[in-house]
N, C-alpha and C positions, 0 to 999 in steps of 0.2 A: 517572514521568519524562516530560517535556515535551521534544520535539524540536522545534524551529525549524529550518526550512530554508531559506537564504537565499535559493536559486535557485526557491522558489516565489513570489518576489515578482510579485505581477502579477494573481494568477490567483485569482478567486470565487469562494464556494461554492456548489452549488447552491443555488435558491430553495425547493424543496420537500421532504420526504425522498419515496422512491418505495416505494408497498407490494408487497410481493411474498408477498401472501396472500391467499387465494381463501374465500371466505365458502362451507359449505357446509350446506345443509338437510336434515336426516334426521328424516322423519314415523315415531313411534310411536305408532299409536293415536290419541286425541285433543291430546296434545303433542307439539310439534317439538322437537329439539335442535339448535344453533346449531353448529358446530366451523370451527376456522378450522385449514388446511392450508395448506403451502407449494404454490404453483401451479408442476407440473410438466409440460411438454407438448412432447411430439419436436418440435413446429415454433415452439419459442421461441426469440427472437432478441434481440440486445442493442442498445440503441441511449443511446449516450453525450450526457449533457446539454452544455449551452456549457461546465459546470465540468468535464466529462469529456473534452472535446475539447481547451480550452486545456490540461489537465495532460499529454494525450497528446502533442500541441505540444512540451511542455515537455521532457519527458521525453527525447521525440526531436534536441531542440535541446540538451539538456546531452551527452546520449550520443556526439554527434556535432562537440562540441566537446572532448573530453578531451586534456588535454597531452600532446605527445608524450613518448611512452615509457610511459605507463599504462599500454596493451593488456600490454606487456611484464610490466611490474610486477605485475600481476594474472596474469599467465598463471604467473611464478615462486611468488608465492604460494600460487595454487590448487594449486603442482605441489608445494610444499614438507608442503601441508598435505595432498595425497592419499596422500603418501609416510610422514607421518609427525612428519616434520622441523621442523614451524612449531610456532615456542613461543611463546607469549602473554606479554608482557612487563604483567605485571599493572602494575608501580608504575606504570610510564607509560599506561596503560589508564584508574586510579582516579587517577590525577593529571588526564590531558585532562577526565576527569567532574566532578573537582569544580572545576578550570577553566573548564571549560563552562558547569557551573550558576552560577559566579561572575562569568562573563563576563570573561574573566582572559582577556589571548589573547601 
């Protein structure tokens, strides 16, 4: 399933991907073995590319734009759904998906 999201317009992908694995050497005798591990280490830290920062951007810019009364609408939902009470309206569910994919609006 492919989701397109409108509100990422704007925003690049990184240029490179980033390895997050450690090349490690283990001598037996006259052969080495190669093994590659995930690089684990208490003083790792994260640092977000220009594609990480515009989506952070983004992120915070849609969240912070919601129409009013949403916070609401989700807060009854969440509460419908902890309780029990939220029922999944399937036909209108697999109606917006194949509208979606049809580009029906």
């Amino acid at each position: 399933m492919k989701i397109t999201d409108p509100n990422a317009a704007g925003i690049q992908p990184p240029l490179s991907p980033i390895s997050t694995t450690k090349t490690d050497v283990v001598s037996s005798g006259s052969s080495a073995k190669t093994s590659k591990s995930p690089t684990v280490n208490a003083s790792d830290d994260v640092q977000l590319s220009g594609f990480g920062t515009q989506l952070q951007a983004k992120i915070r810019e849609t969240l912070s734009s919601d129409p009013p009364g949403r916070a609401e609408q989700v807060a009854r939902l969440a509460a419908a759904y902890k309780n029990g009470t939220y029922k999944v309206d399937s036909d209108a569910t697999s109606q917006g998906i194949i509208n979606d994919s049809l580009k029906i609006k």
